[in-house]
N, C-alpha and C positions, 0 to 999 in steps of 0.2 A: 350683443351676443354674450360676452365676458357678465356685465350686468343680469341678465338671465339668467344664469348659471348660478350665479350667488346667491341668486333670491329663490332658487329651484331648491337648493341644498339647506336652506337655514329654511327654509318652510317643512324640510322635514325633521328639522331636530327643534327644539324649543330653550333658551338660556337656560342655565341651572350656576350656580356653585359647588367647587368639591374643595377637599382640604389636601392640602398635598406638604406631605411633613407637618410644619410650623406654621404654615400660610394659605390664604384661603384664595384660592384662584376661579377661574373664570373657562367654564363647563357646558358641553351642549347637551341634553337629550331625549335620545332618537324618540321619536313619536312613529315614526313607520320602518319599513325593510329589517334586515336580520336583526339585527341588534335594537328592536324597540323595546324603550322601558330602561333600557342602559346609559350610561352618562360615557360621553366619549370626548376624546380632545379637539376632536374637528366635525363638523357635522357630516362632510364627504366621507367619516367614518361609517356612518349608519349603513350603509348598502355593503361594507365588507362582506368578505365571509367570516363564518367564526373557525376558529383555529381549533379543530377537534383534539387533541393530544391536548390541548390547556384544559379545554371542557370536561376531559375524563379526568384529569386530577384536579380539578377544582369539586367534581361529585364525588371521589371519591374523599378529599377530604372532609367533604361537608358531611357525607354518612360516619364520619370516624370520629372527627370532631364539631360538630354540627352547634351541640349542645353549648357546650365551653366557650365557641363564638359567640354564641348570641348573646350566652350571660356577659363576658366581655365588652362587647359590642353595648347591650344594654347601660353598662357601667360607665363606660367611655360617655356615649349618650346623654346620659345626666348629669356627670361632672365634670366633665370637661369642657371649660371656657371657650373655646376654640368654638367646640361641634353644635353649643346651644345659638353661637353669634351663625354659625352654618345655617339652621333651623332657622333662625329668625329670618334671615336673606333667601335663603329657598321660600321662604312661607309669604313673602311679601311679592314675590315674582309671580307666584300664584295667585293675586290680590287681582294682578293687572287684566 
């Protein structure tokens, strides 16, 4: 039964990589229920619900600073030694 369960839960999220500070750790993401497309810490994440009060200010700040992010984000992206060894791990997962 326990065995079921686990294979029920990780059949809806798929391995990923994120970076967390300095370090590059070990990520699920959802492929189905509310949070697909998201990278979460456990994959019995994915069927949460989403937390509305976060949702409104994470759009409101994206309308405000939206821009500024993504050049950021962009910049991090490219030079950053950490994010390009990220790409490379995420990119080879998707190989399999």
């Amino acid at each position: 039964m326990l065995l079921e369960e686990i294979f029920e839960l990780t059949e809806n999220a798929k391995l990923a990589f994120a970076r967390r500070g300095t370090r590059i750790v070990r990520r699920y993401r959802c492929t189905t229920g509310k949070k697909a497309g998201r990278i979460v810490k456990d994959p019995s994440d994915c069927g949460k619900a989403i937390n509305p009060k976060r949702r409104i200010i994470a759009k409101k700040t994206a309308a405000q600073k939206g821009r500024r992010m993504a050049r950021k984000r962009r910049r991090t992206m490219k030079r950053n030694p950490l994010s390009q060894r990220l790409q490379r791990m995420n990119k080879s997962l998707r190989k399999r």
